[in-house]
Structure formats: structure tokens, C-alpha cells
C-alpha positions in Angstrom: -79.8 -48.9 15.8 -77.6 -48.4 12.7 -75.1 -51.1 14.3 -78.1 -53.9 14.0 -79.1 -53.3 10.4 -75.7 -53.2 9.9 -75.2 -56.6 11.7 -78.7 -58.1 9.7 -77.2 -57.3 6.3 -73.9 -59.2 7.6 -75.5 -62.3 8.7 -78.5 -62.3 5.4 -75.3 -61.7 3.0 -73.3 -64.7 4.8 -76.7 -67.3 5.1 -76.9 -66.1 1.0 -72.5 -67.1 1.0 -73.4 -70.0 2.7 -76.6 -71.2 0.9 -74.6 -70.1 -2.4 -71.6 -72.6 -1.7 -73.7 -75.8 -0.6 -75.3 -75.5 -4.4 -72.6 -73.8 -6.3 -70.1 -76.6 -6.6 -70.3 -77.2 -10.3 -69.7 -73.6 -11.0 -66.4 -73.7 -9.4 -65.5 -75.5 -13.0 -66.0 -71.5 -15.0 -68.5 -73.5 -17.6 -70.6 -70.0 -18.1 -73.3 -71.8 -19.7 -74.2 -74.2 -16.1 -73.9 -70.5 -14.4 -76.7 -69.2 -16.5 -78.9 -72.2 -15.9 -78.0 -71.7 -12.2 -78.9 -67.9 -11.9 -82.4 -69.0 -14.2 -82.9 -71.6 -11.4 -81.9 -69.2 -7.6 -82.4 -66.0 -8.7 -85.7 -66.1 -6.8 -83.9 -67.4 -3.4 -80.5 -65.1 -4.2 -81.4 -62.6 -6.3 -80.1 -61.8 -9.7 -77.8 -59.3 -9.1 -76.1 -60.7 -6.4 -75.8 -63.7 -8.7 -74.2 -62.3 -11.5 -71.8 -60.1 -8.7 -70.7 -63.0 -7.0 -69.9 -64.9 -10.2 -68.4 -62.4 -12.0 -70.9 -62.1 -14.8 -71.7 -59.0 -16.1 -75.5 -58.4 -16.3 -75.6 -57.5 -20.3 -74.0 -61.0 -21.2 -76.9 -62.4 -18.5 -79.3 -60.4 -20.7 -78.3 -61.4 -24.0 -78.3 -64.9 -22.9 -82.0 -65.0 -21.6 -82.6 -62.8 -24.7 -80.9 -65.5 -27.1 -82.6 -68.5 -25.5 -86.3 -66.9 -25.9 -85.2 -66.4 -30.0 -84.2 -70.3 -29.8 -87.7 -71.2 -28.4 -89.2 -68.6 -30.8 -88.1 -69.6 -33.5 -88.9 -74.2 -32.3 -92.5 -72.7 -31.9 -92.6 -70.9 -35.7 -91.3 -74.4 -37.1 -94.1 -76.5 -34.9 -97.0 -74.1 -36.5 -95.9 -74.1 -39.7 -95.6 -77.9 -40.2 -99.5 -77.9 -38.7 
């Protein structure tokens, strides 16, 4: 019983390798800013975490990115209303 749980977290964390590879091959360039806009786009079909594990990100500069792009859009909606 414990040997085929074991054996279903192999083969979902090697279809996740696999999957990861086939759409990862820009990434392999280090540009941290396409890795952001690639965990924002697969987190749902990866996961976050395992994202950020398998490219080496830590999760606080993941935050502080997402956190940083909502103050950009903030801040493009305060300049839209206040030129209404």
C-alpha cells in the first residue's frame, strides 16, 4: 500500500518534470522576470511552490514581485480616475 502512493507521487512528480520542460525552454536563459510571468501563467497546472522549488526562486522575491506589480496597476488606475 505505502509502495503505490509512493510509486503515484513518482510518476505525478515526473508528468509535472515532463510537462515543466516541454514549456520551460525560455527559462533555461535565467531572465527572472519571464520566470515570474511563467509561474503567474502554470501555477494552476504545477503549483506554486513547486514552481518556485524547481526554479530556484525563493517564494518572498515571488511575493514581492506579485506585490510590486499590483502597486504598478494601482497606481495606472489612480492616474485614469483622476484625469476623469
Amino acid at each position: 500500500m505505502k509502495e503505490n502512493l509512493r510509486l503515484k507521487r513518482e510518476n505525478e512528480e515526473l508528468r509535472k518534470e515532463i510537462a515543466f520542460l516541454k514549456s520551460g525552454g525560455i527559462l533555461c536563459e535565467g531572465n527572472r522576470l519571464e520566470a515570474y510571468h511563467f509561474i503567474d501563467q502554470y501555477h494552476m497546472e504545477f503549483g506554486p511552490r513547486w514552481l518556485l522549488k524547481r526554479l530556484g526562486i525563493c517564494p518572498n522575491a515571488s511575493y514581492n514581485y506579485r506585490k510590486a506589480d499590483y502597486d504598478i496597476k494601482k497606481v495606472k488606475v489612480l492616474d485614469g480616475i483622476e484625469e476623469s
